[in-house]
Backbone and ligand atoms as CSV (ligand in chain L), in Angstrom:
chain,resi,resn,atom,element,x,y,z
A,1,UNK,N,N,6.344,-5.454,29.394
A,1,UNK,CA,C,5.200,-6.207,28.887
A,1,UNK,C,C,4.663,-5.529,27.619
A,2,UNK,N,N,4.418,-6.661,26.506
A,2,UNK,CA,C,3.923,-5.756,25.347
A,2,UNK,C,C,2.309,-5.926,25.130
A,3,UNK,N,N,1.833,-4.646,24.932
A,3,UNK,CA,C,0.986,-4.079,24.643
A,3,UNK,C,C,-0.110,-5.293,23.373
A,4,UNK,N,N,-1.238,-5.224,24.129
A,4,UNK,CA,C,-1.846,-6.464,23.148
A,4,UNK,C,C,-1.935,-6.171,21.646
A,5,UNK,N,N,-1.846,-4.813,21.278
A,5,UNK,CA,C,-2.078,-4.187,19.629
A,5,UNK,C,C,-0.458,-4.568,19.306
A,6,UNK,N,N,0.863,-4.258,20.065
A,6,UNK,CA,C,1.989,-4.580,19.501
A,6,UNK,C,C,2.313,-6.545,19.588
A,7,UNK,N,N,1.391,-6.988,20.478
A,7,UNK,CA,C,1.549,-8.802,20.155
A,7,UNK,C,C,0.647,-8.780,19.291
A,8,UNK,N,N,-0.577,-8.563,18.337
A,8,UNK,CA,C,-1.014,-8.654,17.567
A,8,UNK,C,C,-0.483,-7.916,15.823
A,9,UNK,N,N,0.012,-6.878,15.971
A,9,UNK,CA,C,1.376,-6.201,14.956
A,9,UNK,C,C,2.307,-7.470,14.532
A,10,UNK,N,N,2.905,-7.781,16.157
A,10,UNK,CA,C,4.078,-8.708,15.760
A,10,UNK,C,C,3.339,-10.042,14.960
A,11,UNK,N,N,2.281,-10.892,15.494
A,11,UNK,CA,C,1.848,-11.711,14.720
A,11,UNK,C,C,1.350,-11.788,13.600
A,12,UNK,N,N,1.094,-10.173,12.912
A,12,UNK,CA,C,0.273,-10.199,11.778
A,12,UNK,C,C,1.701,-9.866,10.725
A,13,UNK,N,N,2.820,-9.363,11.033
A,13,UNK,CA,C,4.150,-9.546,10.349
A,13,UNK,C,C,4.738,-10.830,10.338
A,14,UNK,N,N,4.683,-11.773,11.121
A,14,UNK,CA,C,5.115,-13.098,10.957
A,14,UNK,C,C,3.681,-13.687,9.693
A,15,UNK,N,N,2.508,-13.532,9.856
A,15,UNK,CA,C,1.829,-14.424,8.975
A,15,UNK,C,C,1.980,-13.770,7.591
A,16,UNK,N,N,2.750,-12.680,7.599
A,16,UNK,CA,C,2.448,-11.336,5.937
A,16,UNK,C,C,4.110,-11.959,5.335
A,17,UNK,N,N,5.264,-12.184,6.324
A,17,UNK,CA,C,6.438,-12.588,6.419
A,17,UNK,C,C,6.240,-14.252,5.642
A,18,UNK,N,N,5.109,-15.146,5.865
A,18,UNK,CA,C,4.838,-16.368,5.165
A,18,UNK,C,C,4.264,-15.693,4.157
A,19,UNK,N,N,3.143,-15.444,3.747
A,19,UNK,CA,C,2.062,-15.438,3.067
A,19,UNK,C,C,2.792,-14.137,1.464
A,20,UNK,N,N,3.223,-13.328,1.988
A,20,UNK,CA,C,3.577,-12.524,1.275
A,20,UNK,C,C,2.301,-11.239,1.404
A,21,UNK,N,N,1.200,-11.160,2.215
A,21,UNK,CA,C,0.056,-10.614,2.395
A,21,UNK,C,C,-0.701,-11.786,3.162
A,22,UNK,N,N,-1.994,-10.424,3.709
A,22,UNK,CA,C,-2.453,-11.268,4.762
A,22,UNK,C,C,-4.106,-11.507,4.097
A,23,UNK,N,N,-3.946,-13.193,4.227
A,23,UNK,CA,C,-5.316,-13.341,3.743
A,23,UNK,C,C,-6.387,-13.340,4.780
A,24,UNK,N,N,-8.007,-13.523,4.326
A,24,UNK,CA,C,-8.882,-13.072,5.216
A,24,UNK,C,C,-8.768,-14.266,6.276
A,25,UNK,N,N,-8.547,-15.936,5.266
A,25,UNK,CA,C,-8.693,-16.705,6.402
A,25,UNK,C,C,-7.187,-16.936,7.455
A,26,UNK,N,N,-6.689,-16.445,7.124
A,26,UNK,CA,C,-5.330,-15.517,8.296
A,26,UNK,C,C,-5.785,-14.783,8.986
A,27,UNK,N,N,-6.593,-13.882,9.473
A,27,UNK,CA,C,-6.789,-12.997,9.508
A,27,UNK,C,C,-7.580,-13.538,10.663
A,28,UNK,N,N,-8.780,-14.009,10.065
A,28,UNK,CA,C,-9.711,-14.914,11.013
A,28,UNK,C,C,-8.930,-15.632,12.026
A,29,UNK,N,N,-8.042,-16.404,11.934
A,29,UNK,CA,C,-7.526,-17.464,12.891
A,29,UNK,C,C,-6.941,-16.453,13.688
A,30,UNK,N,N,-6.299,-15.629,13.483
A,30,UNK,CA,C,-5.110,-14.935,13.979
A,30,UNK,C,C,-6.498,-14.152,15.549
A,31,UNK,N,N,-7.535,-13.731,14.920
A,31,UNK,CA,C,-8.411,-12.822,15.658
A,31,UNK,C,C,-9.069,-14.257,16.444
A,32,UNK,N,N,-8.830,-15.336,16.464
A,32,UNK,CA,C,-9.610,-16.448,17.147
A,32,UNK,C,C,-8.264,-16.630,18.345
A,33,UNK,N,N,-7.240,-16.949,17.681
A,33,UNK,CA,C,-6.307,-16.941,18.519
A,33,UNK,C,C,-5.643,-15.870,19.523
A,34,UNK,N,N,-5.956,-14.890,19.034
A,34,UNK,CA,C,-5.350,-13.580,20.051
A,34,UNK,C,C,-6.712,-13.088,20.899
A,35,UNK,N,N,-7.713,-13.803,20.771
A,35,UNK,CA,C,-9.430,-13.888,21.179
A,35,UNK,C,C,-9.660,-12.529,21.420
A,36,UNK,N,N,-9.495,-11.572,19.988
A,36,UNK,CA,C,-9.974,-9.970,19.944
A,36,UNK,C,C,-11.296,-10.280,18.692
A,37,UNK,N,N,-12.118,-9.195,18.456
A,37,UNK,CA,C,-12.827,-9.627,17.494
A,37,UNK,C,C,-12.363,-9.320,16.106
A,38,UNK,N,N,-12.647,-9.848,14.937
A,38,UNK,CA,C,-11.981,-9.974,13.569
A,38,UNK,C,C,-12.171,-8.270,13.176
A,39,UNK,N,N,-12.893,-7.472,13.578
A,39,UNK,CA,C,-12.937,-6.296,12.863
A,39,UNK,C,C,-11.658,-5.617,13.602
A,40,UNK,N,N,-11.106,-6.116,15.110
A,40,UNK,CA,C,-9.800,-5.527,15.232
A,40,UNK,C,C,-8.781,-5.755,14.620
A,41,UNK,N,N,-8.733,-7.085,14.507
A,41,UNK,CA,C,-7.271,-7.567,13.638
A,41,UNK,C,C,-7.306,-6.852,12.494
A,42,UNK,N,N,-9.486,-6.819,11.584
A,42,UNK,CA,C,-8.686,-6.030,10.111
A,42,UNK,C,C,-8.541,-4.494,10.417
A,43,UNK,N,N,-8.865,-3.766,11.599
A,43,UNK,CA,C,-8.250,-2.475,11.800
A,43,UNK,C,C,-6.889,-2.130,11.509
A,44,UNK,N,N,-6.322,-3.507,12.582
A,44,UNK,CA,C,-4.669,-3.231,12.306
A,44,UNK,C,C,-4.569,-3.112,11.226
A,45,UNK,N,N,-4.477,-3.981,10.273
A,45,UNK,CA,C,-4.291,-4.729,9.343
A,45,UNK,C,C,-4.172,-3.515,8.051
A,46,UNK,N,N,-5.348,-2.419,8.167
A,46,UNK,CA,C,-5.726,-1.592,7.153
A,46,UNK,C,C,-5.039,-0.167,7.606
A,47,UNK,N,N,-5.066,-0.032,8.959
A,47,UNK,CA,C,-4.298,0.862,9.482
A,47,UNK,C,C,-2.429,1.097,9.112
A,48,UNK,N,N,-2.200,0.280,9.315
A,48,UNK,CA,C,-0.622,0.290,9.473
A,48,UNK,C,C,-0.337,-0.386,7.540
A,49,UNK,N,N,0.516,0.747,6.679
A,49,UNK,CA,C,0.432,0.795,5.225
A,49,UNK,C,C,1.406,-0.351,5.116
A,50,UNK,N,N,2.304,-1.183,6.489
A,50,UNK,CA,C,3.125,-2.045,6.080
A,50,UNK,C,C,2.698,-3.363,5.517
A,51,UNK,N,N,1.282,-3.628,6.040
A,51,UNK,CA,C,0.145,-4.318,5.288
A,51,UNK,C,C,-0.170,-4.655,3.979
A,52,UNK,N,N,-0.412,-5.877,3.983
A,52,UNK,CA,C,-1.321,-6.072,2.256
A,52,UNK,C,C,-2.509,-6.973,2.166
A,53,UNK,N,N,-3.202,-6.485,1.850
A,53,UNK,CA,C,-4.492,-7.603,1.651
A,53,UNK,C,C,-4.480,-8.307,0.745
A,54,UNK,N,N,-3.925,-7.911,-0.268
A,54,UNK,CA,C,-4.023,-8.989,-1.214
A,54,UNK,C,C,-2.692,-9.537,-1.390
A,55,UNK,N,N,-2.851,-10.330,-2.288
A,55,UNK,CA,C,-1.062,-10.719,-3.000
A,55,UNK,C,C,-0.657,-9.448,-3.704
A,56,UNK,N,N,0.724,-9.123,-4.010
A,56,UNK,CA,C,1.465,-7.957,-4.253
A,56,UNK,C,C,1.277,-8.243,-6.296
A,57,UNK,N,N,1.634,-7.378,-6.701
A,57,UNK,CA,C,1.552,-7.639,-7.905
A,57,UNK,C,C,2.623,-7.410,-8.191
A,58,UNK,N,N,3.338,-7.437,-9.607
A,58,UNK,CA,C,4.901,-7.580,-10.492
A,58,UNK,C,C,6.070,-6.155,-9.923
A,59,UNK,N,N,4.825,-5.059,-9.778
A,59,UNK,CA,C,5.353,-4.019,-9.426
A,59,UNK,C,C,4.480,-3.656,-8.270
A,60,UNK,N,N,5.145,-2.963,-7.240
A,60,UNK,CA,C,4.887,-2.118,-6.014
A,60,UNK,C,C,5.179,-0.429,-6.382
A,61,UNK,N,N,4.196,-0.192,-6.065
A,61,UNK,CA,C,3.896,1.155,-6.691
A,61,UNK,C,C,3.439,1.841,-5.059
A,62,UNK,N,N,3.730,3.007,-4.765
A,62,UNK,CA,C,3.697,3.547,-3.176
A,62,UNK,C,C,4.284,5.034,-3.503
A,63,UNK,N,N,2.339,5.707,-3.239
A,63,UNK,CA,C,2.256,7.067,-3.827
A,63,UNK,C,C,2.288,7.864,-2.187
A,64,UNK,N,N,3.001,8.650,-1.795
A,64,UNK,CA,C,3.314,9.042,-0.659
A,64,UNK,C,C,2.003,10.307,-0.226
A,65,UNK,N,N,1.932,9.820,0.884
A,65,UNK,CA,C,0.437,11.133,1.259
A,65,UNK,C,C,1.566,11.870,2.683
A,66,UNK,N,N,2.519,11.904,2.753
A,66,UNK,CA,C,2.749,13.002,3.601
A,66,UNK,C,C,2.187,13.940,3.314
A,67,UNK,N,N,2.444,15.264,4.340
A,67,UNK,CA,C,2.246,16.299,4.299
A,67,UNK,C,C,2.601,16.925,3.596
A,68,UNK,N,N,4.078,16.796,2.768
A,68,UNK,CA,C,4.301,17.618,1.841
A,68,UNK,C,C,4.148,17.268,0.472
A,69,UNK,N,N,3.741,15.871,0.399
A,69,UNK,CA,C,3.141,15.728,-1.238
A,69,UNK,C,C,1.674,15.922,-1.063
A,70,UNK,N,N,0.866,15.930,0.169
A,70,UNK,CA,C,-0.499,16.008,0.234
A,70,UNK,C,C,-0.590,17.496,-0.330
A,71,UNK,N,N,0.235,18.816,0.349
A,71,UNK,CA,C,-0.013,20.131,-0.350
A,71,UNK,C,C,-0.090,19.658,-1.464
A,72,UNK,N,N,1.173,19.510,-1.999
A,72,UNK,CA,C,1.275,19.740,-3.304
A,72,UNK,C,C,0.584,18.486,-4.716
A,73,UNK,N,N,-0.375,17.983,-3.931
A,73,UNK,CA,C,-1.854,17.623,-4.632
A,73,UNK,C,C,-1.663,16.118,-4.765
A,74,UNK,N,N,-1.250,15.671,-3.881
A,74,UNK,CA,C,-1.045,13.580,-3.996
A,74,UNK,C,C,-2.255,12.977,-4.020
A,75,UNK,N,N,-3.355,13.625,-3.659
A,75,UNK,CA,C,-4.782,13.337,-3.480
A,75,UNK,C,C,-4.964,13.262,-5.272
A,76,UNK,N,N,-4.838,14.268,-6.019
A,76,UNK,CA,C,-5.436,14.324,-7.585
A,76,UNK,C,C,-4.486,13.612,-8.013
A,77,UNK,N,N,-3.264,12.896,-7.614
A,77,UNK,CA,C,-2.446,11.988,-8.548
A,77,UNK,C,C,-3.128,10.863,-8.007
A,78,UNK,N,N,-3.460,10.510,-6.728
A,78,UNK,CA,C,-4.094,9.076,-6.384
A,78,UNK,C,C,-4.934,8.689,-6.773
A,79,UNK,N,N,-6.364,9.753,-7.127
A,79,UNK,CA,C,-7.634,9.722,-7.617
A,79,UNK,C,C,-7.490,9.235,-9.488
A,80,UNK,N,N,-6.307,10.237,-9.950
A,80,UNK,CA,C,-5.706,10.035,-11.450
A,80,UNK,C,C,-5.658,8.383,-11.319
A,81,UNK,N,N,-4.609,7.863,-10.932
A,81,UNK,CA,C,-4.157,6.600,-10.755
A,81,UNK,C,C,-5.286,5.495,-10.575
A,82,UNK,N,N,-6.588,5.682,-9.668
A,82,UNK,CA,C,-7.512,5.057,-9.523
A,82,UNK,C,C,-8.338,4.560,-10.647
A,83,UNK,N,N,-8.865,6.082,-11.148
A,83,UNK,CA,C,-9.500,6.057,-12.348
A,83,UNK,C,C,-8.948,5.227,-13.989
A,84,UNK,N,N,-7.454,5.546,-14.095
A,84,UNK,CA,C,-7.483,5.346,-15.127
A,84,UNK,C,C,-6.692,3.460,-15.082
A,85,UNK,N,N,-6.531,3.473,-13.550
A,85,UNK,CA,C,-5.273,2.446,-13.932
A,85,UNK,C,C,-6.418,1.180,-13.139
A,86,UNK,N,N,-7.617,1.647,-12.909
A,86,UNK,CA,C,-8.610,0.858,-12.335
A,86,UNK,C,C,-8.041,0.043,-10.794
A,87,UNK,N,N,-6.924,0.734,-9.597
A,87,UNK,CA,C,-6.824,-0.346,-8.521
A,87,UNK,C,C,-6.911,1.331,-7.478
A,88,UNK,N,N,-7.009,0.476,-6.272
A,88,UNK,CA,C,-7.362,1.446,-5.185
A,88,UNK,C,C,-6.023,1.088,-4.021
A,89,UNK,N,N,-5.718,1.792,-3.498
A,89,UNK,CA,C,-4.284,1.719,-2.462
A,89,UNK,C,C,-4.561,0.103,-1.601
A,90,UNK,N,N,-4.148,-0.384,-1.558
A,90,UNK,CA,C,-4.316,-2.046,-0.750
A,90,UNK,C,C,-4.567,-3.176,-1.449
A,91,UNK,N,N,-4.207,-3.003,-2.813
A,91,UNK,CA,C,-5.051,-3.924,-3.976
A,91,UNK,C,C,-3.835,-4.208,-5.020
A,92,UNK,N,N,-4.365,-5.208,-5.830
A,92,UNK,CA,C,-3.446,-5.474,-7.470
A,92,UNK,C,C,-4.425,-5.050,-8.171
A,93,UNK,N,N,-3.327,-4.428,-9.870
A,93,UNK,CA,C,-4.130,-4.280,-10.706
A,93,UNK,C,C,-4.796,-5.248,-11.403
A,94,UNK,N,N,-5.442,-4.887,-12.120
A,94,UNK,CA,C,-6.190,-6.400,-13.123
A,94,UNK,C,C,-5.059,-6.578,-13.892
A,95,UNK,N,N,-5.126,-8.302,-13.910
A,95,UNK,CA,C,-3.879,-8.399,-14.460
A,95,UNK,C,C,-2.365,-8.770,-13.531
A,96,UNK,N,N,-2.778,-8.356,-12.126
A,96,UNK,CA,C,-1.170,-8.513,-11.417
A,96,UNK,C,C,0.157,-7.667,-12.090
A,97,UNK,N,N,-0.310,-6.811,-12.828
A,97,UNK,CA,C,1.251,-5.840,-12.840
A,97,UNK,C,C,1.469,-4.485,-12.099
A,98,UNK,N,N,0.857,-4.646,-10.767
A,98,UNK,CA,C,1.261,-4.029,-10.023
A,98,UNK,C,C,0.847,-3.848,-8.692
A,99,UNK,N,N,1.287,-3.465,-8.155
A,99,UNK,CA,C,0.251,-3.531,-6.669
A,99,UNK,C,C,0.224,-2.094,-6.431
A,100,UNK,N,N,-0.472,-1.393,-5.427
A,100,UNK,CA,C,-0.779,-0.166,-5.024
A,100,UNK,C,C,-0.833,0.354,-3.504
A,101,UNK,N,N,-0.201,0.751,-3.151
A,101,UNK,CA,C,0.332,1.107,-1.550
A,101,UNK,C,C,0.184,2.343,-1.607
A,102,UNK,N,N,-0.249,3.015,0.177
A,102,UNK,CA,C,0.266,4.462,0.280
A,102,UNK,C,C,1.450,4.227,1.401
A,103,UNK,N,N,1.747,5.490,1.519
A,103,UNK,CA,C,2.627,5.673,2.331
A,103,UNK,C,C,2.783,6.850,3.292
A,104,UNK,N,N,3.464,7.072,4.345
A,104,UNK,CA,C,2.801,8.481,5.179
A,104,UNK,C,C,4.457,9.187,4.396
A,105,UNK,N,N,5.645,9.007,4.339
A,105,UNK,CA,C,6.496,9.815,3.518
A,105,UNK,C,C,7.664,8.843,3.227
A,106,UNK,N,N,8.368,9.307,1.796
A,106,UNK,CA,C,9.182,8.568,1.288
A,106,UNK,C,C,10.463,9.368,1.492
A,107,UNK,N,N,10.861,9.997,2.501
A,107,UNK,CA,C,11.779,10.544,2.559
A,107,UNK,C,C,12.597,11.294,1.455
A,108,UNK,N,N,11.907,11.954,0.809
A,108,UNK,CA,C,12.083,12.679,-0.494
A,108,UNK,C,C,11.076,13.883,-0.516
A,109,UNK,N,N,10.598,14.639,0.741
A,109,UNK,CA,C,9.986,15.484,0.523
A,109,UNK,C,C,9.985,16.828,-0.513
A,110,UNK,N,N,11.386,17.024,-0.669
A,110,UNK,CA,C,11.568,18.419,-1.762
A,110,UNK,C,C,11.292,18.395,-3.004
A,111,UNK,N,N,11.117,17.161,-3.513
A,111,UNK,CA,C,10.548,17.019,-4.549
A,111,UNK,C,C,9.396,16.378,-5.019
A,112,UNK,N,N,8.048,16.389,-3.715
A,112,UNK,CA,C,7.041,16.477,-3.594
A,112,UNK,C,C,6.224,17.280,-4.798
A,113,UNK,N,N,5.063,16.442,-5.241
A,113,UNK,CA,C,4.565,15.144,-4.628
A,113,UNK,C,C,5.316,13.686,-5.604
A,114,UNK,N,N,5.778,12.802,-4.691
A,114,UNK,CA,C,6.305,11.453,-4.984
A,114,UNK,C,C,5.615,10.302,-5.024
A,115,UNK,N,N,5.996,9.405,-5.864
A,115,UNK,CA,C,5.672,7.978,-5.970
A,115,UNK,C,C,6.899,6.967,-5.996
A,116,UNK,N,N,7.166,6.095,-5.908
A,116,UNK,CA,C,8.224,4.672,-5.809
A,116,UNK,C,C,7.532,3.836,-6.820
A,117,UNK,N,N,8.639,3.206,-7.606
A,117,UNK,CA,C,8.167,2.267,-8.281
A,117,UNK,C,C,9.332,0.809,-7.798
A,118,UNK,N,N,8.915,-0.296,-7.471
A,118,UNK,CA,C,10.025,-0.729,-6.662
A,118,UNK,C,C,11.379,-0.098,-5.474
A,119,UNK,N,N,10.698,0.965,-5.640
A,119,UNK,CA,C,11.717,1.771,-4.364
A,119,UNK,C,C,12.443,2.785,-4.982
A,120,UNK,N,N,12.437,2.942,-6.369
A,120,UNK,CA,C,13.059,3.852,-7.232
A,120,UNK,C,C,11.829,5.300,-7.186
A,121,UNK,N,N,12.243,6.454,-6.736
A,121,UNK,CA,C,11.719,7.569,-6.722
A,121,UNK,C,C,10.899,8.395,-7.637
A,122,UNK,N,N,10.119,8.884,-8.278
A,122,UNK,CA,C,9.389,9.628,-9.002
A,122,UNK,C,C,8.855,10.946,-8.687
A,123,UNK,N,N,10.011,12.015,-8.691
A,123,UNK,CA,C,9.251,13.067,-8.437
A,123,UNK,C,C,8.761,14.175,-9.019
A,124,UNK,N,N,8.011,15.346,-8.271
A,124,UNK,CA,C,7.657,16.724,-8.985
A,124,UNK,C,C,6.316,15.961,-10.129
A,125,UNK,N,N,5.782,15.102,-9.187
A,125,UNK,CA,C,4.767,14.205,-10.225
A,125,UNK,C,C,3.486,15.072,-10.462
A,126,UNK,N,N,3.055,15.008,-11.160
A,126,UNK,CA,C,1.561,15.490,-11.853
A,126,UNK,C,C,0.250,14.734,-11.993
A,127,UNK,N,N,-1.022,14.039,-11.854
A,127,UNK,CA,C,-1.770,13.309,-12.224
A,127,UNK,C,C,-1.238,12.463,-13.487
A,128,UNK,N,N,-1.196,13.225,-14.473
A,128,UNK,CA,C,-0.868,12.653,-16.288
A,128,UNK,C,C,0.478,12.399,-16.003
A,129,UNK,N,N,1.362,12.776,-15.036
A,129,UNK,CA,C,2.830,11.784,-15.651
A,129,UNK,C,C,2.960,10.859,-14.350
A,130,UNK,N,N,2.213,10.347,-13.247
A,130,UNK,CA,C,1.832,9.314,-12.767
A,130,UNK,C,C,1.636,8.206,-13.517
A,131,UNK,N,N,0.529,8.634,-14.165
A,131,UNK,CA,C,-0.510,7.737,-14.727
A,131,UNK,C,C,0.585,7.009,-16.023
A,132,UNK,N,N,1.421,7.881,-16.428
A,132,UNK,CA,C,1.716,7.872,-17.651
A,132,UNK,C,C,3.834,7.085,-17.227
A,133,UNK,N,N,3.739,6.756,-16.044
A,133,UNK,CA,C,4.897,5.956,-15.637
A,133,UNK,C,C,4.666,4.728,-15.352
A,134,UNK,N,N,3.162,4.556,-14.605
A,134,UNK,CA,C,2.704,3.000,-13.935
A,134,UNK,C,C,2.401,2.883,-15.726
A,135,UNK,N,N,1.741,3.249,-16.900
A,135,UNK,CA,C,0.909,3.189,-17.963
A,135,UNK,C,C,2.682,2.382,-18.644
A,136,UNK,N,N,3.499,2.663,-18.475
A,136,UNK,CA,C,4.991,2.261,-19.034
A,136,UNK,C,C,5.203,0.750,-18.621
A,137,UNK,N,N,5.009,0.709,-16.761
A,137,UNK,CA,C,5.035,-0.414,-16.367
A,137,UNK,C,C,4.224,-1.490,-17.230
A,138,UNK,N,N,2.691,-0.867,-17.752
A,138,UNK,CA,C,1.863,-2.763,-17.705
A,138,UNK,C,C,2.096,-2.764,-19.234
A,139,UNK,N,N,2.896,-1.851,-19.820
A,139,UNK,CA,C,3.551,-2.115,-21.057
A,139,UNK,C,C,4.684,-2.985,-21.531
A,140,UNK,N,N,5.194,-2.923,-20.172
A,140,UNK,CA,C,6.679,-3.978,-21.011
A,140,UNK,C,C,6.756,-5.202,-20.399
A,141,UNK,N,N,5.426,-5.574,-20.118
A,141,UNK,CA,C,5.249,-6.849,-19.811
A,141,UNK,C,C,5.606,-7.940,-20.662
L,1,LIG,S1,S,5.876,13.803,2.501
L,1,LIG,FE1,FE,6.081,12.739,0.636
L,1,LIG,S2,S,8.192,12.319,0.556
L,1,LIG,FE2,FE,7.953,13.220,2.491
């Protein structure tokens, strides 16, 4: 028998599987229909990074907070990225050229701390050459 958080998982991947991301009024029905209250569904929802709240933007960008890019300072490349590129992890940029994800590890720990740009690797990253790879992306638009 599955677990009411894994029948609610499975349904919120079938509506992200249509939608491409899960909107609020998804979100709502889904918490009417599984009759939990809406602040659980958006728990899941914000909890688990396989998630998107919004629509995805041109590029998927997914700055890894394991443990071993967290040492080695993924926090001051995320904060970098925030500031200058104006989006926060669960969001598009202004503009739609990119979207912004975390991740718990990209299986590339040794060359921590990492980012993905469509799934392509970025490592031994710094705040300024973060900033200065997504800054490439909303360029060759
Ligand atoms: S912890 Fe970041 S790649 Fe493994």
């Amino acid at each position: 028998m599955r677990s009411e958080r894994g029948d609610l998982i499975a349904i919120l991947q079938e509506v992200q599987a249509r939608f491409g991301y899960l909107p609020e009024e998804a979100m709502r029905q889904v918490a009417r229909f599984v009759a939990v209250p809406e602040s659980q569904v958006y728990g899941v929802a914000t909890f688990y990074s396989q998630f998107r709240l919004t629509p995805g933007g041109r590029k998927t960008v997914r700055v890894c907070q394991g443990t071993a890019c967290h040492v080695q300072g993924e926090a001051q490349i995320l904060a970098a990225i925030k500031k200058e590129m104006g989006v926060v992890p669960g969001t598009t940029a202004p503009g739609g050229d990119f979207g912004l994800e975390t991740v718990a590890c990209l299986g590339a720990c040794s060359l921590a701390p990492n980012m993905t740009v469509d799934g392509d690797v970025h490592g031994q990253l710094t705040p300024a050459k973060a900033v200065e790879i997504i800054s490439r992306l909303v360029e060759k638009r």
